[in-house]
Each structure stands twice: as structure tokens, then as C-alpha cells.
N, C-alpha and C positions, 0 to 999 in steps of 0.2 A: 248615304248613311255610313258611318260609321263605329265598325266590332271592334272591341278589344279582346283579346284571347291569349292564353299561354302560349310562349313560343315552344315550336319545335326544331328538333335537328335539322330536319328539311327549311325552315326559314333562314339558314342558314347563310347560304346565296343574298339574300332580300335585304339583310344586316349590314353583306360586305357592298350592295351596293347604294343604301344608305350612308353609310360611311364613305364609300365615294364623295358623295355630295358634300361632303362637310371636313373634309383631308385638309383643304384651304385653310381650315380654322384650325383643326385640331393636329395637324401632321399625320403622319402614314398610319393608315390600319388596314386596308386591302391587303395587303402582301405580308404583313406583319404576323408570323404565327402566334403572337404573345395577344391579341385580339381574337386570331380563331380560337384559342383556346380560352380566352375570358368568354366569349358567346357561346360555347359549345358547353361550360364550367355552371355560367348562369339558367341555361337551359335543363341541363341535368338535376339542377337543383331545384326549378322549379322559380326560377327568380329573372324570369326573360318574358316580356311581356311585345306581344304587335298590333300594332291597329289597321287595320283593312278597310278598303271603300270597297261599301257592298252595294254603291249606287253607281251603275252606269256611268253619268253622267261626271262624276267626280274622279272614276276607274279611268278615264280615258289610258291612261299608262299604266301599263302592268306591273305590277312590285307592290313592296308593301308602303303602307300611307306613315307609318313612325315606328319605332322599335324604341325599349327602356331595359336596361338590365338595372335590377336593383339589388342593395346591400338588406336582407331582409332582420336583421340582428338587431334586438334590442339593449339598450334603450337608445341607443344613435344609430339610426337607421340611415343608407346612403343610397343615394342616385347616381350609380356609378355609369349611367351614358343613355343620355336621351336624345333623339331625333328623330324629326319631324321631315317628312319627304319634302325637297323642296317646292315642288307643285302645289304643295296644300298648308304650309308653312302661314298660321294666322288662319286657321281654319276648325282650328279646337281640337286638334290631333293630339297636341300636349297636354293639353288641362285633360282630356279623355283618359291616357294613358298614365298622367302624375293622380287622377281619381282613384283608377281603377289597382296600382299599387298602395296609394294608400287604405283602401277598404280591404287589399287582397292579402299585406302583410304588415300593416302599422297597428299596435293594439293600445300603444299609449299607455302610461305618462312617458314621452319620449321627445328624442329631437331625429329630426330629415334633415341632414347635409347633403349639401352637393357644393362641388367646385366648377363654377362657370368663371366665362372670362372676366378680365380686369375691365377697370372701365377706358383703361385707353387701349384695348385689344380692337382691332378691324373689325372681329366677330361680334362685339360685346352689342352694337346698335345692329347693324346687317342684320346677325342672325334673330334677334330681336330677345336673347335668352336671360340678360338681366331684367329688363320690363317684365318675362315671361313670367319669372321667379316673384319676382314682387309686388306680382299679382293675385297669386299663387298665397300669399302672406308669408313669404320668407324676409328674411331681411339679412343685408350685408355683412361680413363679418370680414375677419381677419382677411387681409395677401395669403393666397397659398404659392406653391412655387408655379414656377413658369410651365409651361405646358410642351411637350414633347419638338414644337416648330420654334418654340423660346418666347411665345405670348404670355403678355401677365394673366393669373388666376388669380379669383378670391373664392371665398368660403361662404356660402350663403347657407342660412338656417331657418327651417322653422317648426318653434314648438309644436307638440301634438299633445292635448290633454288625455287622458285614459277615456277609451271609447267606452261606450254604456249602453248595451246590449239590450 
């Protein structure tokens, strides 16, 4: 099973080794102060979310199962860094965690951006983040610039109506 829960200071650790896993795709964030301090930024704020496996079984490895820091600001709302552990990668750690932001800070009539990779990025199919998105009901938009390792980026969107309470 898995929780989604506020992040804390202490997941702190759990984020930089998330970000290991996916350095290949996005370029350096371990060592990078300009990341500690965006997680440490989005935590304070209340805008750092993790998902944990509270089933044995799936826990086999210790750390966290996916981390999201979001832009919680209306009316264009961002997905400033999502991932999914690679262990459990297609296992509904993202739809969980992209849920649980939108219920926790999306109040609508608005737009969710995020920049994921281009369609001819290595990461774009591997990590599976465009299918992910437009699954999701976002849809493609604009080239944004290249990505910190010089991979193409686009701009994926998608509407949010005014939620009704």
C-alpha cells in the first residue's frame, strides 16, 4: 500500500536519493545546493509531498516510493519535480502523488504545467513521463528550453475547472 503525506525536513535524505535515480535524465541534483535548497524551500512551504510503501512486500528497499514539489499559486499551478522510485516506477506512485496535489492545492478555474522531456530525450519513452502526463489529461504544448544535461524540454498542460465543493 501506498501513503501520501506532507514532506518533511527529515525526507530530506529520501529526495537527494530519488534524485540519484534520475541525475541520468535530468543532470546533477545530489550535490547541487540550488536543489537542497528548492526541497528544503518547497517543504517549509508546505508544497513537498512523498509517497511511502506501507506494504512489506513492495518496502522490500528502504527510502521513499516517489517525492513531488509543487508550484501551489493560482491560476497556473506547476509541477516543479516529480519522481517515482525506480523500483515501483508503473506502479501508481505518480497518479497517487499528481492526485493528492491536485486535491491538496489545485482550487480551479486554473492550468497545471509542467516541463517534462522532449519527445526525442532518452528519458522522454525510459522514464515513461510523457505517456505519464497524457494520461494524466495533460496535453503538449510549447519546446521549453533544454534541461540542465542539454536534453529537449516541452511544456505539458492541463486544464483544471473550478472545483465544487
Amino acid at each position: 500500500m501506498i501513503t501520501i503525506r506532507p514532506a518533511r525536513e527529515a525526507d530530506l535524505d529520501g529526495f537527494l536519493t530519488l534524485a540519484s535515480e534520475v541525475e541520468h535524465w535530468f543532470g546533477p541534483m545530489v550535490h547541487e545546493p540550488g536543489f537542497h535548497r528548492a526541497v528544503r524551500a518547497h517543504i517549509r512551504d508546505g508544497a513537498a509531498l512523498v509517497a511511502e510503501a506501507a506494504d512489506p512486500a513492495t518496502a522490500a528497499e528502504p527510502g521513499l516510493a516517489g517525492g513531488l514539489l509543487f508550484g501551489p499559486e493560482p491560476p497556473t499551478y506547476h509541477v516543479h519535480w516529480l519522481v517515482t522510485a525506480a523500483r515501483l516506477r508503473g506502479a501508481g506512485v505518480g497518479r497517487l502523488l499528481m492526485a493528492e496535489a491536485l486535491r491538496r492545492y489545485v482550487t480551479g478555474p486554473g492550468t497545471v504545467e509542467v516541463i517534462t522531456f522532449g519527445p526525442d530525450h532518452p528519458g522522454a519513452v525510459e522514464s515513461g513521463a510523457r505517456v505519464f502526463y497524457e494520461r494524466l489529461g495533460f496535453r503538449p504544448g510549447e519546446p521549453a528550453d533544454p534541461g540542465p544535461e542539454g536534453g529537449s524540454r516541452q511544456l505539458y498542460r492541463l486544464d483544471v475547472p473550478v472545483r465544487r465543493g
